[in-house]
C-alpha positions in Angstrom: 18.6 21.4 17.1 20.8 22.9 19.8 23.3 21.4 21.9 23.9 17.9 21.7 22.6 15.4 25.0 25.0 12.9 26.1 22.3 10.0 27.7 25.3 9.3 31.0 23.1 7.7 33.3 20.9 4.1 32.7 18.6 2.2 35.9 15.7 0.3 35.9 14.2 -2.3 38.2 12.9 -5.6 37.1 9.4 -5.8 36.1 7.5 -7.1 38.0 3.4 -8.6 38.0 0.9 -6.5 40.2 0.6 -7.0 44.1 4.7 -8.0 44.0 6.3 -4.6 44.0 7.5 -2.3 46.0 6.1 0.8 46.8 6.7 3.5 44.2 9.0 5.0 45.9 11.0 2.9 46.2 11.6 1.6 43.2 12.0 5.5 42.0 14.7 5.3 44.1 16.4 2.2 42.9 16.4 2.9 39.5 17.2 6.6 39.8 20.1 5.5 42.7 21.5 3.4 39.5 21.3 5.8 36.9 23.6 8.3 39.2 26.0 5.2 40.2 25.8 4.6 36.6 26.6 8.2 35.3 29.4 8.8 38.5 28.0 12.1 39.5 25.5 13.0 42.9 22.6 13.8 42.8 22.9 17.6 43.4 24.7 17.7 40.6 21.4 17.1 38.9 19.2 20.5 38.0 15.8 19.1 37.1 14.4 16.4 37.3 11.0 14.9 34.7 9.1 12.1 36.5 6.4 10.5 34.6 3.6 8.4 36.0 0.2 7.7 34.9 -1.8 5.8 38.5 -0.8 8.1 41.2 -1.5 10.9 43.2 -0.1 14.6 42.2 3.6 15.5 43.6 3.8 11.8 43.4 7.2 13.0 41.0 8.0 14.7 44.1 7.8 12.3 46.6 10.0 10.1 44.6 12.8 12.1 44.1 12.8 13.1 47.6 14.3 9.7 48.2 17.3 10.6 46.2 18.0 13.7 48.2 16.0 17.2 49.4 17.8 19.5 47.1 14.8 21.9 45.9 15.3 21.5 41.8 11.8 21.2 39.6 10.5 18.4 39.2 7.6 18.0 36.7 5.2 15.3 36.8 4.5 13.8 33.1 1.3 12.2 32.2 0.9 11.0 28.4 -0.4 7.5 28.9 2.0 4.6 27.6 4.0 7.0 26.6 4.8 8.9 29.8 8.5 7.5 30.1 9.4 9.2 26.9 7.6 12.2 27.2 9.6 12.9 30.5 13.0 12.1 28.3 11.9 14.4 25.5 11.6 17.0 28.3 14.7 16.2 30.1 16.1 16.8 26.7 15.0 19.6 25.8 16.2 21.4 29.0 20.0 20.5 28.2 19.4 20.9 24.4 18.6 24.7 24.8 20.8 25.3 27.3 18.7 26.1 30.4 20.4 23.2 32.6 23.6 21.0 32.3 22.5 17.6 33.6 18.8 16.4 34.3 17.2 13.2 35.2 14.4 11.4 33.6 12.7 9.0 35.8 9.4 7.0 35.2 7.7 4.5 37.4 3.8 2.4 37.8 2.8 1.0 40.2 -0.4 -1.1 38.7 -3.0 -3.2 39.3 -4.3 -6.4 38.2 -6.2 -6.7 34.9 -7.3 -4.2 32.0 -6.9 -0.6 32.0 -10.2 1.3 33.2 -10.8 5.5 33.4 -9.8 6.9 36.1 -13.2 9.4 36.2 -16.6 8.5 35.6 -17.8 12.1 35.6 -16.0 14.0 32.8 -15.3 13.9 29.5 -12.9 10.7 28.4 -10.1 12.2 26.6 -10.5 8.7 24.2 -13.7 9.4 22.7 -12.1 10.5 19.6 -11.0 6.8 19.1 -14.0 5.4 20.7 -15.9 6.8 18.2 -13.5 5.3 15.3 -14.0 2.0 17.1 -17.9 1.9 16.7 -17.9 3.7 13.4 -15.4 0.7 11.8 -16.4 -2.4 14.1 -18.8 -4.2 16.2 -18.1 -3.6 19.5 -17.8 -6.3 22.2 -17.4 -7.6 25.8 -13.4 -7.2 25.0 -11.5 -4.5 26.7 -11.1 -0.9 24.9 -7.5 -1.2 24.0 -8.5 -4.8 22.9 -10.5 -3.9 20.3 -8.5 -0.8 19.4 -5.4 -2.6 18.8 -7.0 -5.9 17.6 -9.1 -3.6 15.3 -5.9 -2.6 13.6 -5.0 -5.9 13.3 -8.1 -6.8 11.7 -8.1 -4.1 9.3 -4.4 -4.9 8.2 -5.7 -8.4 7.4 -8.9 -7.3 5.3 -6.3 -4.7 3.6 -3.4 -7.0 2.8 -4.6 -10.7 3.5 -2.1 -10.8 6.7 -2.4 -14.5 8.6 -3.4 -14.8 12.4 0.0 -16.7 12.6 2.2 -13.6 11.6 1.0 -11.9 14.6 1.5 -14.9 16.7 5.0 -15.1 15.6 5.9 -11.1 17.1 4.8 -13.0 20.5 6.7 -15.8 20.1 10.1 -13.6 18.6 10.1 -11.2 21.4 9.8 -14.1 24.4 12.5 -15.8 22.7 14.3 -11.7 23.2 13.5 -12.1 27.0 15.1 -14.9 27.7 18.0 -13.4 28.5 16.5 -10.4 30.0 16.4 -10.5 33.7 14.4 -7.4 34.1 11.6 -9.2 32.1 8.6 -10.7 33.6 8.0 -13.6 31.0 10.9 -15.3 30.4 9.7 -18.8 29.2 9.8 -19.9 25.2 6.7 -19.8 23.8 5.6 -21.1 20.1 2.8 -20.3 17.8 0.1 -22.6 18.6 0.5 -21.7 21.6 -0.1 -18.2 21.4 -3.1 -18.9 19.2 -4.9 -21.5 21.8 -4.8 -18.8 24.3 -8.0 -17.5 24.7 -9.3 -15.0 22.2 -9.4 -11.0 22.7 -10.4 -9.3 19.0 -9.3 -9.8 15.7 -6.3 -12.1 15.2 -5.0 -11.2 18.8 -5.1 -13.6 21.8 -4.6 -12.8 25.2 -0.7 -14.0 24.7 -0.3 -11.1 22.3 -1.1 -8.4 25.1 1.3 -7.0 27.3 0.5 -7.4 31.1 0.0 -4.8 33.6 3.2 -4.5 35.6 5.3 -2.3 38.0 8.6 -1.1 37.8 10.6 1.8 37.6 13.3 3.6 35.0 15.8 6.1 35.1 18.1 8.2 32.7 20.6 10.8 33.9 20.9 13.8 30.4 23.7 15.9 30.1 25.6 18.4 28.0 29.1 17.1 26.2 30.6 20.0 28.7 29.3 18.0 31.5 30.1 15.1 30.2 33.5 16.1 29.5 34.4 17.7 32.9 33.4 14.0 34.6 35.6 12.3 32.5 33.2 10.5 30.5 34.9 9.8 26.9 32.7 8.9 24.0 29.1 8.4 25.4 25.7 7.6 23.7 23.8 10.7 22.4 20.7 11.6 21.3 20.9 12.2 17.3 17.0 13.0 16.9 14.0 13.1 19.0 10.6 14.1 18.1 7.0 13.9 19.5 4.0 13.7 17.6 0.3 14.0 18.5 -2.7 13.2 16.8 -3.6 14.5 13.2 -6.7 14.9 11.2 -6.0 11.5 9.6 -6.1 10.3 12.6 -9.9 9.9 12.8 -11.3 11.1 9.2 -11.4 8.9 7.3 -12.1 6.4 9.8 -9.9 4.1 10.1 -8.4 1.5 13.4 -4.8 1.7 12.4 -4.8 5.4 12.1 -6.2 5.3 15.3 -4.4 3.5 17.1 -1.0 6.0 16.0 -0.1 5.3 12.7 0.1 8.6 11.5 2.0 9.5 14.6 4.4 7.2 14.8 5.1 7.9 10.8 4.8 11.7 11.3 7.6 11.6 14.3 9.9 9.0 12.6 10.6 11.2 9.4 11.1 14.2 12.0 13.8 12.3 13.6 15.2 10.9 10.2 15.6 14.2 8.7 17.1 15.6 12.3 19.6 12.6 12.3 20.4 12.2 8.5 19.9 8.7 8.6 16.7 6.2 7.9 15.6 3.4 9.3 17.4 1.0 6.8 21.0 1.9 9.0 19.5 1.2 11.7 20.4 -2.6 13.0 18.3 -2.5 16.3 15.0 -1.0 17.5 13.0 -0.8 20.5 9.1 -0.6 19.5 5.7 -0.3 21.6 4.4 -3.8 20.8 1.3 -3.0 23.8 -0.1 -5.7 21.3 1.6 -7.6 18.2 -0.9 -5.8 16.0 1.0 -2.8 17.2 4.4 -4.3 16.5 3.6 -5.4 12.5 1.8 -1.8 11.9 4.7 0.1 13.2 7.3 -1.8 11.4 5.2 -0.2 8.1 4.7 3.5 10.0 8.2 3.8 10.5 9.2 3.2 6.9 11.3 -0.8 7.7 8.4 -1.6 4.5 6.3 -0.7 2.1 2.7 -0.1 3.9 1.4 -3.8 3.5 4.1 -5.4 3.2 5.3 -6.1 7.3 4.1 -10.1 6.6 7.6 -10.1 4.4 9.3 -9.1 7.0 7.9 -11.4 9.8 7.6 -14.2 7.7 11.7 -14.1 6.6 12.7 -13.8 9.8 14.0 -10.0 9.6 13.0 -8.3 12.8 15.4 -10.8 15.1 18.5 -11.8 15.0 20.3 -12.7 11.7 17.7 -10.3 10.1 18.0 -6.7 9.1 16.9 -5.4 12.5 16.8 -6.4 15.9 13.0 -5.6 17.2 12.7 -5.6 21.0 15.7 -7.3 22.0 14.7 -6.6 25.5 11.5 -8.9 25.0 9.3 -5.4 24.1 6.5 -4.7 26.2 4.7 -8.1 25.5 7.5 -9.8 27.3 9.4 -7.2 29.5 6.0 -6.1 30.8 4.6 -2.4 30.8 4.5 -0.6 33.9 3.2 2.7 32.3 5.6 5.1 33.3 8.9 3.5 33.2 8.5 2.0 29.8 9.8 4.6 28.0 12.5 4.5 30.3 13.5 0.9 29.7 13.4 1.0 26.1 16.2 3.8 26.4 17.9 1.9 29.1 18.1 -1.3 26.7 19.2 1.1 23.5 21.6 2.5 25.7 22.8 -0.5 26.5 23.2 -1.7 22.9 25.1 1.0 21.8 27.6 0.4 24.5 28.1 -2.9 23.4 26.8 -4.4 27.1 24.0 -6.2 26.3 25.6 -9.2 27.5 23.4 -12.3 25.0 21.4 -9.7 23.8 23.4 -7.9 22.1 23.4 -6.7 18.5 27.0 -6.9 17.0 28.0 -3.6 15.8 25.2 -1.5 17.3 26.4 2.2 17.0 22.9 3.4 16.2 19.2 2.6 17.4 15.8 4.0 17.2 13.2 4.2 20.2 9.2 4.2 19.2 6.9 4.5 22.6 3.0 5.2 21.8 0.0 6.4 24.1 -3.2 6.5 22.6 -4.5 10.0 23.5 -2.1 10.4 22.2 1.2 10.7 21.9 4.1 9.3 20.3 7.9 10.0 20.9 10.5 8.5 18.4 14.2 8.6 19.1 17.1 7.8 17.9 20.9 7.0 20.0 24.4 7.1 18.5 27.6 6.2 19.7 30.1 7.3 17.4 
């Protein structure tokens, strides 16, 4: 690793349900007018900017950050799926960490519409067919969306594997809304219990359409910098970046065929141990943790990916309570993506705004006493996952 990168800057918008948002412009310029208020520097202090969105025109990066001033820096556009707010931070990143700028901001934003994710072209090849193929080599496949029965799938194989109950998935729903409650960025903020979650209508394996996140809108921003930069604006002791690391898909991702391998497993595992070894510390110091629950299925698979548990054994952890509050970690105090909501490209930004937030001990309710580390996971199937881990010192 080279220099270290001092994370000065935090902004995000509240998430909000299609058709209600701003244009995303706008709330590029919100988030990003935040994360400069919040870091006490101008914008032409800034040298690059990465933007990531997933529905939008090209130079849409562009346009945003126009509203923030005309100053001629880059600014790359970042496309990785649900993982395009943390792609554009592991770029932003590695800018300062080699030395080729001293401050950079990371912005993400989605503007989305109603219902299920679709292809955006009919007329070339799907970049998923990889995993499609997993799907109809493991699985019947059904009237259910594509990430439905991807992520469901996984689910489904972790119960034939390890006997897991329909319940324990229910209950990642239920812990993460009780997270959002006092999360006003969040779009669902109202308790929820079990049965509930299990009486909503049925998608694939044990999940239920209240153990999916929603399409949403919404923007995030983070403001990078040197400890020199940091230094010269005054700012004493700030949250860093200890380890970051992005993995992509891997032969076992697809051979032998298998949905929770498909869906990132091997991914999220292969990019945690990167960042443990970069960071000399592993996951058991680690007291809070923002994960990519797109569906709970993803939540209980990744608490076993990134090493919380023996593989198999995430039902333990659910089941005693240990991913919430009073437990060994704090999973998705921000309400995760189930709760929060998951507007593609700023998603990865909020989970660093919230981490960042933790570690400065300004969580408000939500905070995790003691907090001086935490570890980011944000997955898109593709694919790409970026794992990270803050410290405050």
């Amino acid at each position: 690793m080279g220099r270290r990168v001092c994370v000065i800057g935090i902004g995000m918008t509240n998430f909000v349900k299609p058709g209600t948002s701003d244009e995303y412009h706008i709330m590029a310029k919100q988030a990003g007018e935040m994360a400069l208020k919040d870091a006490g520097i101008k914008y032409d202090e800034v040298e690059q900017a990465c933007v990531g969105y997933v529905y939008g025109e090209s130079c849409s990066g562009e346009r945003a950050v126009y509203e923030l001033g005309l100053t001629g820096i880059p600014v790359y556009n970042v496309n990785n799926n649900c993982s395009t707010g943390s792609t554009a931070l592991f770029m932003a990143k590695q800018f300062v960490e080699g030395g080729l700028s001293e401050c950079v901001l990371a912005l993400g934003f989605e503007k989305m519409a109603k219902g299920a994710l679709g292809a955006t072209f009919m007329d070339r090849l799907n970049p998923m067919d990889k995993h499609m193929e997993v799907v109809l080599a493991c699985q019947e496949f059904t009237p259910a969306t594509p990430t439905a029965q991807l992520f469901g799938g996984a689910g489904l194989e972790h119960q034939k594997l390890y006997g897991t109950k329909d319940a324990t998935f229910a209950k990642i729903a239920v812990k993460n809304r009780a997270h959002a409650m006092n999360n006003e960025h969040a779009i669902f903020r109202d308790a929820l219990t079990v049965e509930e979650v299990m009486a909503s209508p049925h998608q694939y394996g044990p999940i239920t359409r209240l153990q999916c996140c929603p399409p949403s809108c919404g923007a995030g921003a983070a403001i990078l910098c040197s400890e020199d930069f940091a230094k010269r604006h005054g700012i004493k002791n700030p949250v860093y970046i200890a380890g970051m690391a992005m993995a992509t898909d891997v032969v076992k991702s697809f051979e032998p065929k298998s949905m929770m391998a498909a869906v990132g497993y091997y991914m999220a595992e292969k990019a945690a141990n990167i960042v443990y070894e970069q960071a000399g510390i592993g996951p058991q110091d680690i007291p809070v943790m923002e994960m990519h629950d797109c569906f709970t299925a993803n939540e209980l698979i990744t608490y076993e990916a990134l090493g919380l548990c023996p593989r198999g054994d995430a039902e333990k952890l659910i089941e005693g309570n240990q991913t919430t509050y009073g437990g060994k970690w704090v999973v998705n105090p921000s309400g995760g993506l189930l709760s929060k909501g998951h507007p593609l490209g700023a998603t990865g930004l909020a989970q660093c705004n919230e981490l960042v937030e933790q570690l400065r001990g300004t969580a408000g309710k939500r905070q995790v006493q003691g907090a001086k580390i935490a570890l980011q996971h944000n997955l898109g199937l593709g694919g790409a996952c970026v794992v990270t881990m803050y410290r405050r010192d």
